[in-house]
FIGUFI-567742 format. One record per atom (N, C-alpha, C, O): residue number from 1; x, y, z. Coordinates in Angstrom, 1 decimal, decimal comma, always signed. Example, Ala and Ser with C-alpha at 12.3 -4.5 7.8 and 13.67 -1.06 7.14 Angstrom:
<recs>
  num       X       Y       Z
    1   +13,2    -5,7    +7,8
    1   +12,3    -4,5    +7,8
    1   +13,2    -3,3    +7,8
    1   +14,2    -3,3    +8,5
    2   +12,8    -2,2    +7,1
    2   +13,7    -1,1    +7,1
    2   +12,9    +0,0    +7,9
    2   +13,4    +1,1    +8,0
</recs>
This chain:
<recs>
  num       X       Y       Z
    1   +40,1   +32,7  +298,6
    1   +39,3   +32,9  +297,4
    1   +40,1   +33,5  +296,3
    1   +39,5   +34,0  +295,3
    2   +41,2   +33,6  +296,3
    2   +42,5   +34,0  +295,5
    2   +42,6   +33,6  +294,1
    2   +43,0   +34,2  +293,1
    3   +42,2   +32,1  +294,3
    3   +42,8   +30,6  +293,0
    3   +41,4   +30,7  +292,6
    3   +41,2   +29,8  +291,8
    4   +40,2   +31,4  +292,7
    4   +39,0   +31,6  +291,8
    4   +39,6   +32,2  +291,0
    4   +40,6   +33,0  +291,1
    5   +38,9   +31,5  +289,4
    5   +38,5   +31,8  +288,1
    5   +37,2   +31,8  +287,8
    5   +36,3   +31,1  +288,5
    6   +37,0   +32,6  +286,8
    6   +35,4   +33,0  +286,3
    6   +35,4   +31,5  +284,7
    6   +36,2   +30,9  +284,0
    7   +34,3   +31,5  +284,8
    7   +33,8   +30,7  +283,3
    7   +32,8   +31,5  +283,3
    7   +32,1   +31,5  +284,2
    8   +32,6   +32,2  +282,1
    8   +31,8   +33,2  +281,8
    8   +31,6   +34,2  +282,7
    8   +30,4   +34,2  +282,9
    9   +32,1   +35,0  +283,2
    9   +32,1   +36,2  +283,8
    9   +30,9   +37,3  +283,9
    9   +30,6   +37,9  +282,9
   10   +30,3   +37,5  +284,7
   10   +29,2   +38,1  +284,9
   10   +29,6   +40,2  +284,6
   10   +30,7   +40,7  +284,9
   11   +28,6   +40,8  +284,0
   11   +28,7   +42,3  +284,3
   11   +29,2   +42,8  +285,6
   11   +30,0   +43,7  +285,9
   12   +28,3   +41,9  +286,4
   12   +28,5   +42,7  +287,8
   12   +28,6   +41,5  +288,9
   12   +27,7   +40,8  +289,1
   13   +30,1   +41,4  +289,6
   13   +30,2   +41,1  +290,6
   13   +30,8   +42,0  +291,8
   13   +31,6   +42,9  +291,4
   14   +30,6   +41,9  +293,0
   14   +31,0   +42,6  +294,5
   14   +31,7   +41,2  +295,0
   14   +31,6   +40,2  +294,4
   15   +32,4   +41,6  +296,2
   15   +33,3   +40,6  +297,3
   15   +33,3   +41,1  +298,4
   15   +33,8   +42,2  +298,3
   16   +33,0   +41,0  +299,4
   16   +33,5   +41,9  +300,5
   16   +33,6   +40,7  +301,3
   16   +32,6   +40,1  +301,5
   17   +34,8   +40,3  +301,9
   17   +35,3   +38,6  +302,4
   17   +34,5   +37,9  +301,9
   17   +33,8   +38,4  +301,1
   18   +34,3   +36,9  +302,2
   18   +34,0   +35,9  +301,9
   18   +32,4   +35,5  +301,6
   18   +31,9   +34,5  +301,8
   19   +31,7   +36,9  +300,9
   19   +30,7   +37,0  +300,6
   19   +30,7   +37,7  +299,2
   19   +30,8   +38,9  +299,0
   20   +30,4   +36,7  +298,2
   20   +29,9   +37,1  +296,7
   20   +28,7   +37,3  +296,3
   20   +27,8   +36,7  +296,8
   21   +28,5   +38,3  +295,4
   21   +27,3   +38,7  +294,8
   21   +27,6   +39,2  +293,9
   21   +28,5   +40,0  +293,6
   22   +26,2   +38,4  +292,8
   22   +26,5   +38,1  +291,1
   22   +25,2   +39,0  +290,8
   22   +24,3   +39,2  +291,6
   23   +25,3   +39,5  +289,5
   23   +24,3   +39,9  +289,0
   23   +24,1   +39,1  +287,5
   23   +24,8   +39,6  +286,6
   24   +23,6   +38,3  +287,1
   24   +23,1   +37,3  +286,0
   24   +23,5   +37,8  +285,0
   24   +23,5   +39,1  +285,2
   25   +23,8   +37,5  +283,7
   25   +23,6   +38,3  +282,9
   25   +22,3   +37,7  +281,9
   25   +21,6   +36,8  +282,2
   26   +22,1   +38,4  +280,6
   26   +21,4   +37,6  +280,0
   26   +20,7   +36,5  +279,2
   26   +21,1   +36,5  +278,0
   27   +19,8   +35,3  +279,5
   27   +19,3   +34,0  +279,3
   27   +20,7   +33,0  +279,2
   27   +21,1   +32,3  +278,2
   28   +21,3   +33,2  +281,1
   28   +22,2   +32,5  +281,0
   28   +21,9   +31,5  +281,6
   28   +21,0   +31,5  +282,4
   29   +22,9   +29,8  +281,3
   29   +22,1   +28,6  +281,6
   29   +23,7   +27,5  +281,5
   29   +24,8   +28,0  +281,2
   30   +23,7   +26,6  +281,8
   30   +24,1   +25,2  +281,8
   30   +23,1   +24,4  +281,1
   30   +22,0   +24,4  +281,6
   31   +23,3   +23,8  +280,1
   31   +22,0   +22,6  +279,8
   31   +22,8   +22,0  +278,7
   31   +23,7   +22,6  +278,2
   32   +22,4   +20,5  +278,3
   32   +22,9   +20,2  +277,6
   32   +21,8   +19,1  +276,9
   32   +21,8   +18,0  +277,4
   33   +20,8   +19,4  +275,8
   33   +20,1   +18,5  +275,3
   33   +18,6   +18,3  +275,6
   33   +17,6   +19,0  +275,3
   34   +18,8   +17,4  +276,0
   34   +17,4   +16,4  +276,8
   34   +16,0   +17,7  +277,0
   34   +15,8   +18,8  +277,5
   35   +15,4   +17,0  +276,3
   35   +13,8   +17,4  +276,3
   35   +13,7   +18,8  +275,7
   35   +12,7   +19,2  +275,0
   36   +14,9   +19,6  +276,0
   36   +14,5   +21,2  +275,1
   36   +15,7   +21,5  +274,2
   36   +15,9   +22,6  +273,7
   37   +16,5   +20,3  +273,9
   37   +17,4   +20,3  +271,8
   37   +17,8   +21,7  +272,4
   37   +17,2   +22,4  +271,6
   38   +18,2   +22,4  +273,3
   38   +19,4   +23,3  +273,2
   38   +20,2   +22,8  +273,9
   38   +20,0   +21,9  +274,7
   39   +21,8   +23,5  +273,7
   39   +23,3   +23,2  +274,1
   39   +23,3   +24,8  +274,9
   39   +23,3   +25,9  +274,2
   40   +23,4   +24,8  +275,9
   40   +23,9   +26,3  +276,6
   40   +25,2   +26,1  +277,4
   40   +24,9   +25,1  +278,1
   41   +26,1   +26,4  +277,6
   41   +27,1   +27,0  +278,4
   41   +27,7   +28,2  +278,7
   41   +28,9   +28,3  +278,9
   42   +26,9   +28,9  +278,8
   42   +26,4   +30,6  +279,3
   42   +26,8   +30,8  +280,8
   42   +27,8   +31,4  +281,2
   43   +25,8   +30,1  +281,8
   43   +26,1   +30,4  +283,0
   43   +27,5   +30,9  +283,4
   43   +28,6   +30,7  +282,8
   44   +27,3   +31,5  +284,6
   44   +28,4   +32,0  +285,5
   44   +29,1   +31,0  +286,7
   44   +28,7   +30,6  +287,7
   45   +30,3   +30,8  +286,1
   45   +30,9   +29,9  +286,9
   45   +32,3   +30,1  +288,0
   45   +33,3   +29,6  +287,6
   46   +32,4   +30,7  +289,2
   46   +33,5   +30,9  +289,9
   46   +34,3   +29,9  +290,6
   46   +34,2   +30,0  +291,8
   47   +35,2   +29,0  +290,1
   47   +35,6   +28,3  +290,4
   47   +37,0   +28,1  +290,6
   47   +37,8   +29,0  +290,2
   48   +37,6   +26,8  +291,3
   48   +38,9   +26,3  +291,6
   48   +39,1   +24,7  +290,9
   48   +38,3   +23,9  +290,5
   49   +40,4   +24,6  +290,8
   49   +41,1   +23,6  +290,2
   49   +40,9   +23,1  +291,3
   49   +41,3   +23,8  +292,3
   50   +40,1   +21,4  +291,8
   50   +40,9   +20,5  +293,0
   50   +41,2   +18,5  +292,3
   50   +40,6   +17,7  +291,7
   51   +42,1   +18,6  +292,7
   51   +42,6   +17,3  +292,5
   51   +42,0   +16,1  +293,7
   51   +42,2   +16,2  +294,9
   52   +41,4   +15,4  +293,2
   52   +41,5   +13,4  +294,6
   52   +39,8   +14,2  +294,8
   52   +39,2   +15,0  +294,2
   53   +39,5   +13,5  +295,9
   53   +38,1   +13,3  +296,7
   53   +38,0   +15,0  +297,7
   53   +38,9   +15,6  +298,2
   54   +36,7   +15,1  +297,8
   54   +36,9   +16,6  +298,3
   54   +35,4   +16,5  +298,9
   54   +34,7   +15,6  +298,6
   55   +35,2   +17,5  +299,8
   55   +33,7   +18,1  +299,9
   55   +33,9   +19,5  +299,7
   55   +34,9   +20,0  +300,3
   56   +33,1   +20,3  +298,9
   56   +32,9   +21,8  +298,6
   56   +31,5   +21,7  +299,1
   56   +30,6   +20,8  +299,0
   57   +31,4   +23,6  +300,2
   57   +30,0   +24,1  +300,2
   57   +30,1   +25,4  +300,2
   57   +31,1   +26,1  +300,3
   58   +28,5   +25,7  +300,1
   58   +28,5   +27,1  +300,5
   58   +27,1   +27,5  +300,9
   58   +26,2   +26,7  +301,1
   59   +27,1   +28,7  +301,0
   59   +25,9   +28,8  +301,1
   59   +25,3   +29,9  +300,4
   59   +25,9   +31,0  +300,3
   60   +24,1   +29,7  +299,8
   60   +23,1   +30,4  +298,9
   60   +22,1   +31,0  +298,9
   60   +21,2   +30,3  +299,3
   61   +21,8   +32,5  +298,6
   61   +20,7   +33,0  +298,3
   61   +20,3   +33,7  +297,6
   61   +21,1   +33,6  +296,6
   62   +19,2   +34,5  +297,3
   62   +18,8   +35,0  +295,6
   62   +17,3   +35,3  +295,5
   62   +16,3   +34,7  +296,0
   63   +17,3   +36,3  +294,8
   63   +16,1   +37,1  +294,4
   63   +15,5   +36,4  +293,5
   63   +15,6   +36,9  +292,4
   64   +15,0   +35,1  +293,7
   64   +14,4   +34,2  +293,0
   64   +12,8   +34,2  +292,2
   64   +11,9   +33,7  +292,8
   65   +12,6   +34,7  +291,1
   65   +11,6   +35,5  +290,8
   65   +11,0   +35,0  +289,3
   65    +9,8   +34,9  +289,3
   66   +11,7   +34,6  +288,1
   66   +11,2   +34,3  +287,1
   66   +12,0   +32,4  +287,1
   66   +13,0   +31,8  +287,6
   67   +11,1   +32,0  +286,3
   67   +11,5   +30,4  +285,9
   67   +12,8   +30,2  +285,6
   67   +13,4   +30,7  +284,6
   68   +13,1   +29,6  +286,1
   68   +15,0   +28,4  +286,3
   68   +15,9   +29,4  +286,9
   68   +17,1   +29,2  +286,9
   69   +15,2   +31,0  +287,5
   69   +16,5   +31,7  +287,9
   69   +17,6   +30,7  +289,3
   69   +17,0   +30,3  +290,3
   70   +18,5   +30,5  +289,1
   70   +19,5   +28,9  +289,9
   70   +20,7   +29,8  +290,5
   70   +21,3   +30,8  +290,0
   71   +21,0   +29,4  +291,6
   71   +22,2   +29,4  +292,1
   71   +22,9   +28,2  +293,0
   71   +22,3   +27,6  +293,9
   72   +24,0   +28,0  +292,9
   72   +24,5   +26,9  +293,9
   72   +26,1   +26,7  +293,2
   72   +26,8   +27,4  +292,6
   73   +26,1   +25,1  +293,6
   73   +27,5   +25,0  +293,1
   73   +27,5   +24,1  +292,0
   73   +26,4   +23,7  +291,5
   74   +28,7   +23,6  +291,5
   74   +29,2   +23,0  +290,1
   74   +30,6   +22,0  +289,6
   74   +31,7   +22,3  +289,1
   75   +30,3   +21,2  +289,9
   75   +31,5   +20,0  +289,7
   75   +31,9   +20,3  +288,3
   75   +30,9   +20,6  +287,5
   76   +32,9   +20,3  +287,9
   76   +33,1   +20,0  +286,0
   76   +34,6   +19,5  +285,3
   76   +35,8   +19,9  +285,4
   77   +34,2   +18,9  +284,8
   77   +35,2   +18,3  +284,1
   77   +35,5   +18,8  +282,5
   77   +36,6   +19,0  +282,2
   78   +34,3   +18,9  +281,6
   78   +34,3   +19,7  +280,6
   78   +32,8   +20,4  +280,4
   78   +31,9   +20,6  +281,2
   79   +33,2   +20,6  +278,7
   79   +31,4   +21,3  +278,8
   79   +30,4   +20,3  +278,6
   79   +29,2   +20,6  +278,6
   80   +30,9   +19,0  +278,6
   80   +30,1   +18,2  +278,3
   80   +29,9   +17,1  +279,9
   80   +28,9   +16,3  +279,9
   81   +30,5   +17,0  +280,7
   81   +30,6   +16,5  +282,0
   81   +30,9   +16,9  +282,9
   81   +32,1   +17,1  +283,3
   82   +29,1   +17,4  +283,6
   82   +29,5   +18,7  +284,7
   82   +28,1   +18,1  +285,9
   82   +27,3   +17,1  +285,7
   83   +28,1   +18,7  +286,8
   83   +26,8   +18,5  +287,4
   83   +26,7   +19,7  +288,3
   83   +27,7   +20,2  +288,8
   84   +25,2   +20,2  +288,6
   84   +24,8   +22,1  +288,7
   84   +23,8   +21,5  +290,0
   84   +22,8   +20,8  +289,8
   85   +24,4   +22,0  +291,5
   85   +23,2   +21,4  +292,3
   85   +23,2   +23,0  +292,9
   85   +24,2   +23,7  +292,9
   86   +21,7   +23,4  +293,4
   86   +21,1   +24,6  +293,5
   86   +20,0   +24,9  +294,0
   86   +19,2   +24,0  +294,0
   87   +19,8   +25,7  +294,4
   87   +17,8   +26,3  +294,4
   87   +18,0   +26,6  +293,4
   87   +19,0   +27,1  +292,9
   88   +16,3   +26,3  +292,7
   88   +16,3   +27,0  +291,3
   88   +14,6   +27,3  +291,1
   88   +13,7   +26,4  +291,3
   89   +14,5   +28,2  +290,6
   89   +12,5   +28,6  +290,8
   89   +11,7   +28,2  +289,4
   89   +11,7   +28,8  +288,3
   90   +11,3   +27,1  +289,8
   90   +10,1   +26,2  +289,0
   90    +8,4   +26,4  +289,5
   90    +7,8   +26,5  +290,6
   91    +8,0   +26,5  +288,3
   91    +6,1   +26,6  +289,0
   91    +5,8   +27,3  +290,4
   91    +5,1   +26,9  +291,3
   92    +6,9   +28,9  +290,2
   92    +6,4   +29,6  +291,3
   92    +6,9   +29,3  +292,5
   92    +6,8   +29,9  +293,5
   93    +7,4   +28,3  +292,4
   93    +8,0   +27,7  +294,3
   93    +9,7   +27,6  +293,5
   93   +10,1   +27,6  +292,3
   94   +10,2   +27,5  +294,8
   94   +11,7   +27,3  +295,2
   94   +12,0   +26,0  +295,3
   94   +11,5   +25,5  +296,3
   95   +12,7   +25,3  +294,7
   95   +12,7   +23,8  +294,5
   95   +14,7   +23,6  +294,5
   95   +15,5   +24,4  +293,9
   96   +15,2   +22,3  +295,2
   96   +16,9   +22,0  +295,1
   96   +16,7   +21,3  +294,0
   96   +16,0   +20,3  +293,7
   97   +17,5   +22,1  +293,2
   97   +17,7   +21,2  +291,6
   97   +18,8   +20,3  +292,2
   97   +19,4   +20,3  +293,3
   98   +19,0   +19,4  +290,7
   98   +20,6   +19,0  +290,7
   98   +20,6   +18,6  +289,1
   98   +19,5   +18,3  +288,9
   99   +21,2   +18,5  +288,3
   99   +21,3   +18,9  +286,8
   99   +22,6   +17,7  +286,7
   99   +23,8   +18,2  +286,7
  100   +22,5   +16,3  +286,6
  100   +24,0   +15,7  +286,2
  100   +24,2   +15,4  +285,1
  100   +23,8   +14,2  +284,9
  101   +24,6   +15,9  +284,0
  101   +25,7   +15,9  +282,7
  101   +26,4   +15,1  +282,5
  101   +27,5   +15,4  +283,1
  102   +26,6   +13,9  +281,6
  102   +27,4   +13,1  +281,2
  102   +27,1   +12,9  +279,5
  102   +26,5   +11,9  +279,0
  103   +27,5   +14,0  +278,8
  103   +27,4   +14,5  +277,6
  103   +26,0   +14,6  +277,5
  103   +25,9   +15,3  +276,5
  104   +24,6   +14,4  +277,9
  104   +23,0   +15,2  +277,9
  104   +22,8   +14,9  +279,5
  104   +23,2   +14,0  +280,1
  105   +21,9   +16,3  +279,9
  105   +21,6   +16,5  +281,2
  105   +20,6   +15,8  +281,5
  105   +19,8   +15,2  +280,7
  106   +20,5   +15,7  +282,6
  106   +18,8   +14,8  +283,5
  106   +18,5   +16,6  +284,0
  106   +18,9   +17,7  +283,7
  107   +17,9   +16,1  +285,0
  107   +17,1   +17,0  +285,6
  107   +16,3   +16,3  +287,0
  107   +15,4   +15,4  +286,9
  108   +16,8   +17,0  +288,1
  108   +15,8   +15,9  +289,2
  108   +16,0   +17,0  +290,2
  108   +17,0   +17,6  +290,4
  109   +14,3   +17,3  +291,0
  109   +14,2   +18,4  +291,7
  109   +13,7   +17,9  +292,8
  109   +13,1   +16,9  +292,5
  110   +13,7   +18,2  +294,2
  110   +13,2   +18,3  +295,4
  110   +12,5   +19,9  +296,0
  110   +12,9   +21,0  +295,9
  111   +11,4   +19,5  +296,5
  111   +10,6   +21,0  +296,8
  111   +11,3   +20,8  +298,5
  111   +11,3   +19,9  +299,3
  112   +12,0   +22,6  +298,4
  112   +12,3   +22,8  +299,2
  112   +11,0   +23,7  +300,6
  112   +10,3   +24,7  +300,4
  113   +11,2   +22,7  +301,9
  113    +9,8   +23,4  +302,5
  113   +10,3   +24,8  +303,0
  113   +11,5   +25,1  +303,2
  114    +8,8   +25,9  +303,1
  114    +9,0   +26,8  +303,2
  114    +9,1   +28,0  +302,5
  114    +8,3   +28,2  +301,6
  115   +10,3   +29,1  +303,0
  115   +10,9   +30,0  +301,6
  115   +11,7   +30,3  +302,2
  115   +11,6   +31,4  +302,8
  116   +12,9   +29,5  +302,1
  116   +14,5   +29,9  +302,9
  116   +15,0   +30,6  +302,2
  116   +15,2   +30,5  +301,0
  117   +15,2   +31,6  +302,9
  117   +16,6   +33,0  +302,0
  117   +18,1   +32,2  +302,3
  117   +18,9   +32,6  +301,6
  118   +18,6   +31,1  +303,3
  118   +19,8   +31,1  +303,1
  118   +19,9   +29,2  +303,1
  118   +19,3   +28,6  +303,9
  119   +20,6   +28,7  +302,2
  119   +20,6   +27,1  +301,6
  119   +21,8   +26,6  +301,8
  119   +22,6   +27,3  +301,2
  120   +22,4   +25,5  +302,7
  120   +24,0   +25,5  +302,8
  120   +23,4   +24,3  +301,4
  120   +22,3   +24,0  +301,1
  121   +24,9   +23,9  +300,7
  121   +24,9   +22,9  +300,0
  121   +26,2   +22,6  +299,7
  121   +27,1   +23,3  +299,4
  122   +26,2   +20,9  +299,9
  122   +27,3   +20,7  +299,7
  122   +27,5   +19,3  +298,6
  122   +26,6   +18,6  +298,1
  123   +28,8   +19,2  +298,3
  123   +29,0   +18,4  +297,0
  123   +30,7   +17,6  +297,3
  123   +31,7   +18,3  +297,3
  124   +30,7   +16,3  +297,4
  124   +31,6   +15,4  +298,1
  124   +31,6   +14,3  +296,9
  124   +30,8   +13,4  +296,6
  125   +32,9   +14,5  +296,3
  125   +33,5   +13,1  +295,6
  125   +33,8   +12,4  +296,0
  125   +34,8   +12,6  +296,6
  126   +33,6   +11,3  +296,0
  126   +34,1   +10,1  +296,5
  126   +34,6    +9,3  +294,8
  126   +33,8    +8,8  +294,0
  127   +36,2    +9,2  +294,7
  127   +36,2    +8,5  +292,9
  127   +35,7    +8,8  +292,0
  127   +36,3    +9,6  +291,3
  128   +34,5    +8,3  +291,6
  128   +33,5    +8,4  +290,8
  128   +32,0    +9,0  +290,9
  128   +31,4    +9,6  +290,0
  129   +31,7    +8,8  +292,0
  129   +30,6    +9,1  +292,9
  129   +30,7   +10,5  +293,4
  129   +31,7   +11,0  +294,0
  130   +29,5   +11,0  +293,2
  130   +29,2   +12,7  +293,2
  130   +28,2   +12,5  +294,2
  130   +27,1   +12,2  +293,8
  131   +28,3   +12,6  +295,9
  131   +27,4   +13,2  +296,9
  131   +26,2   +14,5  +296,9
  131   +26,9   +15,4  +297,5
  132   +25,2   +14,8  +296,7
  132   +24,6   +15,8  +296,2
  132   +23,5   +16,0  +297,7
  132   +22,6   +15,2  +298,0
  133   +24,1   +17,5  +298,7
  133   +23,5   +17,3  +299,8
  133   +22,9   +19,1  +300,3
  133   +23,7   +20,0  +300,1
  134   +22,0   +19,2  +300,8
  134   +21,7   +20,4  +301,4
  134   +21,4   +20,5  +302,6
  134   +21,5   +19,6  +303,3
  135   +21,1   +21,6  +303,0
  135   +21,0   +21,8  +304,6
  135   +20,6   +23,2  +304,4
  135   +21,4   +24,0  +303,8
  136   +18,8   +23,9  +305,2
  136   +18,9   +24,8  +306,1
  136   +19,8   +25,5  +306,6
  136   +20,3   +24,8  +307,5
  137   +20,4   +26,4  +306,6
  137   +21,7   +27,0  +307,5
  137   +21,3   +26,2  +309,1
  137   +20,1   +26,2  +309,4
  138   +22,4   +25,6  +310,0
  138   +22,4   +25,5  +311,2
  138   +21,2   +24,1  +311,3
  138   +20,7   +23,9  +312,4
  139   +20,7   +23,4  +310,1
  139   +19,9   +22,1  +310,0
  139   +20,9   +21,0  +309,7
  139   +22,1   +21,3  +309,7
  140   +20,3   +19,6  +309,4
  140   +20,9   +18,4  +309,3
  140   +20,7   +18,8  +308,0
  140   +19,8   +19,4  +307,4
  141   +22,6   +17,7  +307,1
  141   +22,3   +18,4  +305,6
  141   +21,3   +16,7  +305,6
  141   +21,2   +15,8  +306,5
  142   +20,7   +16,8  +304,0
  142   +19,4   +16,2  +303,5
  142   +20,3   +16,1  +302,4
  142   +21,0   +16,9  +301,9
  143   +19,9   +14,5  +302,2
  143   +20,6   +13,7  +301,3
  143   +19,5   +13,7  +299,9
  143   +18,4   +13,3  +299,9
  144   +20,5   +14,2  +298,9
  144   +19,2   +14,1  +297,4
  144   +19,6   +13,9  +296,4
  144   +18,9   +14,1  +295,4
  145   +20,8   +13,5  +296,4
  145   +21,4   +12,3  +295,3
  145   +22,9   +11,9  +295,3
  145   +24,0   +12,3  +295,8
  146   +22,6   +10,9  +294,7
  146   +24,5   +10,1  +294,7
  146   +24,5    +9,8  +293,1
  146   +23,8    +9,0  +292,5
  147   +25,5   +10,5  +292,6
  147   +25,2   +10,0  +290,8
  147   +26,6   +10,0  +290,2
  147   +27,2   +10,9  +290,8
  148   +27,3    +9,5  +289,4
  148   +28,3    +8,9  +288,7
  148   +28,8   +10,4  +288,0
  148   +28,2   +11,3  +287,7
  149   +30,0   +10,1  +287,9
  149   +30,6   +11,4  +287,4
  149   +32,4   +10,4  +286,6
  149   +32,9    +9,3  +286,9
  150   +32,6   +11,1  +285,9
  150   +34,1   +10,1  +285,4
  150   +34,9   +10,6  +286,4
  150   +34,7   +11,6  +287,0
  151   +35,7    +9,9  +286,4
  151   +36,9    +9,7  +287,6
  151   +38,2   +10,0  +287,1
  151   +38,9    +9,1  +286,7
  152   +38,5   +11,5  +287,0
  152   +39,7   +11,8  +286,7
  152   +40,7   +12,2  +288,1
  152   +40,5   +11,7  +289,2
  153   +41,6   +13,0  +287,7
  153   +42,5   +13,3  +288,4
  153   +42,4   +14,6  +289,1
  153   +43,0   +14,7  +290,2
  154   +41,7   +15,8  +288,5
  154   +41,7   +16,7  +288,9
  154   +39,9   +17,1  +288,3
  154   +39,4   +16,6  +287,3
  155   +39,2   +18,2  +289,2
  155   +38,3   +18,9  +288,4
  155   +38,1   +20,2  +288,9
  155   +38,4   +20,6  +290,1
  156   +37,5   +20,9  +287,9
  156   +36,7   +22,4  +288,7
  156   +36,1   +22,2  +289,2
  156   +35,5   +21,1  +289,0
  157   +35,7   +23,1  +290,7
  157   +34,8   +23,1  +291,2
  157   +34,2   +24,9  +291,8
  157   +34,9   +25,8  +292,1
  158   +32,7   +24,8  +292,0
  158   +33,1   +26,2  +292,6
  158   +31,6   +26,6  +292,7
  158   +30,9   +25,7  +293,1
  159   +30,9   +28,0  +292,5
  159   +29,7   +28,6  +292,9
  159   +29,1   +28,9  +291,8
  159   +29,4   +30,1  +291,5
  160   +28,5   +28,6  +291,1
  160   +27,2   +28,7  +289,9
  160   +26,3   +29,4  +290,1
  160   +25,8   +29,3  +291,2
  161   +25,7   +30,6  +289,1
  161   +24,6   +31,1  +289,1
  161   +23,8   +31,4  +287,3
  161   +24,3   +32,2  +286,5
  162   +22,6   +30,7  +287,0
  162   +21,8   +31,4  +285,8
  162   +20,7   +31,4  +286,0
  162   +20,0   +30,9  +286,9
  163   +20,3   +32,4  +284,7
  163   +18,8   +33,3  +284,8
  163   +18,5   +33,0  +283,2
  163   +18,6   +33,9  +282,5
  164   +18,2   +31,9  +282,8
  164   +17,8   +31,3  +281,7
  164   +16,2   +32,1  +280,7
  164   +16,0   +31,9  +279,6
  165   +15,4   +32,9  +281,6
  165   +14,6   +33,9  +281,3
  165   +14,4   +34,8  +281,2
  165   +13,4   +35,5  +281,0
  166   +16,1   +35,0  +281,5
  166   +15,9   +36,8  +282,2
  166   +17,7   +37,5  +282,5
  166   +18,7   +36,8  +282,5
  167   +17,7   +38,8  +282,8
  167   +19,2   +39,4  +282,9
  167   +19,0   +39,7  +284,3
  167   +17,8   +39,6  +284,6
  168   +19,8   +40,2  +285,4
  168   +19,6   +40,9  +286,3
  168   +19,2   +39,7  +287,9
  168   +19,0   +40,1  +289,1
  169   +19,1   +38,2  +287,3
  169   +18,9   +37,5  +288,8
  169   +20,4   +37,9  +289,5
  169   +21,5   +37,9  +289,0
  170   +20,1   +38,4  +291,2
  170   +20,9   +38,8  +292,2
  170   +21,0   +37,5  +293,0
  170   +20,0   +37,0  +293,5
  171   +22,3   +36,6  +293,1
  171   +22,5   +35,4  +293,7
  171   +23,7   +36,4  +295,0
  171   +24,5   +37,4  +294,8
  172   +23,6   +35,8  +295,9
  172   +24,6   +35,8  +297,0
  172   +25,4   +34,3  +297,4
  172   +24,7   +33,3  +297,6
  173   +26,7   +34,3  +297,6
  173   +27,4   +33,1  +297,9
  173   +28,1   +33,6  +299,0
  173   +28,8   +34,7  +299,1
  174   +27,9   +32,7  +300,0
  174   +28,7   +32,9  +301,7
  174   +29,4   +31,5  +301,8
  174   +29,0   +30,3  +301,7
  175   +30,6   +32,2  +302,3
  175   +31,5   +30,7  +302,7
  175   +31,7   +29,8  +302,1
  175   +31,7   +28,6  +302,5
  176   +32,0   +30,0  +301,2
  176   +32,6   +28,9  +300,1
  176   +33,8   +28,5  +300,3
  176   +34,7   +29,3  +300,2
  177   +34,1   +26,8  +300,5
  177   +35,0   +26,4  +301,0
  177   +35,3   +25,0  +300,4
  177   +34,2   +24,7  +299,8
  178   +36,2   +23,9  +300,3
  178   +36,8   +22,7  +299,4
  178   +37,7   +22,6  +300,6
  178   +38,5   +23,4  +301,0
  179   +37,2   +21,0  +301,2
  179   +38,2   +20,6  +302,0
  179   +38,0   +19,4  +301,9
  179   +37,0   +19,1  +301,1
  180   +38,7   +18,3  +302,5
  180   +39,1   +17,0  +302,8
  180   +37,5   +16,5  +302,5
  180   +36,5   +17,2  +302,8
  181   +37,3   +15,1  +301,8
  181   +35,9   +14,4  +301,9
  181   +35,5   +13,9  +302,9
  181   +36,2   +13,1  +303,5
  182   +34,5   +14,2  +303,1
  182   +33,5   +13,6  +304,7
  182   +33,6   +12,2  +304,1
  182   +34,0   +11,8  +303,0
  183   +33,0   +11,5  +305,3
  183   +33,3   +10,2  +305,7
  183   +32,4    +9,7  +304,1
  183   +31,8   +10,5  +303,4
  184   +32,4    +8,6  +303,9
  184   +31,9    +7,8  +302,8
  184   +30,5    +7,0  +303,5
  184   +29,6    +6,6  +302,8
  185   +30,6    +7,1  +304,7
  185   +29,1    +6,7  +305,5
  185   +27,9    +7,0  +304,9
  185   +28,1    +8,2  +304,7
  186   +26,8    +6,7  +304,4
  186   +25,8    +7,3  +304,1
  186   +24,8    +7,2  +305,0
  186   +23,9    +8,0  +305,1
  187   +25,0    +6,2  +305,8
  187   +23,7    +6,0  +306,9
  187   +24,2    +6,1  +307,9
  187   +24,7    +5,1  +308,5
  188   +24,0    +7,8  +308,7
  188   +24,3    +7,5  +310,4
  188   +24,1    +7,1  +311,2
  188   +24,7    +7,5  +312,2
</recs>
């Protein structure tokens, strides 16, 4: 966890191995356009430089309490071509975002069952193609999107957290890791 860099740097972060905790700062966000005409690149971003095809995960949790408070991870290429996959709290419930950016954002959510305190999630390049996948800690990961990203040579990647309503959301990140890309199979 050494080759972490901050993009926007939070007030308050802890480390103790391989376990981070963020404290939000204030009406911080990723967004770019579509449906609410604002440009934010605020959020907290701890990330690594990786070059070729990869899979990154980790796992996530958070005092999830006012509208869009998000944590998860973050593919990016610039401020304008990034993609934010996460829990993120919409209409009172806990929902897996995924936010893909190719100069204006989409927005596409999955209601997650239950009220899980810990979310693995992971995110696998393949070229062009962005794998967007979660998993229950110790569950089968759950496939919830495959979406185009440009095909460079190298990008950031790493652990995201914003509180677009608020200062003070508490995200936790465990095991965060970037290794070799899982198979290209999509159907077991």
């Amino acid at each position: 966890m050494t080759d972490l860099k901050w993009l926007n740097p939070p007030e308050h972060v802890t480390q103790d191995g391989d376990v981070i905790r963020v404290t939000t700062g204030d009406k911080t966000d990723f967004w770019r356009g579509t449906f609410y005409g604002f440009f934010r690149d605020s959020g907290h971003f701890l990330h690594q430089r990786v070059e070729g095809d990869f899979t990154a995960e980790v796992t996530v949790s958070g005092d999830y309490r006012a509208l869009y408070d998000q944590a998860g991870l973050m593919i990016r290429l610039s401020e304008s071509h990034w993609i934010k996959a996460g829990i993120e709290r919409t209409d009172g419930k806990n929902y897996f975002s995924v936010v893909v950016t190719n100069t204006m954002s989409d927005w596409s959510l999955v209601e997650v069952p239950g009220d899980p305190t810990d979310i693995r999630i992971r995110l696998t390049r393949h070229a062009e193609a962005i794998r967007v996948q979660y998993s229950p800690v110790e569950a089968t990961f759950v496939p919830v999107r495959l979406a185009y990203f440009p095909p460079t040579t190298a990008v950031d990647v790493g652990m995201m957290c914003c509180s677009p309503q608020r200062s003070g959301f508490e995200a936790t990140f465990k095991d965060f890791r970037v290794k070799e890309a899982i198979s290209r199979d999509l159907h077991a």
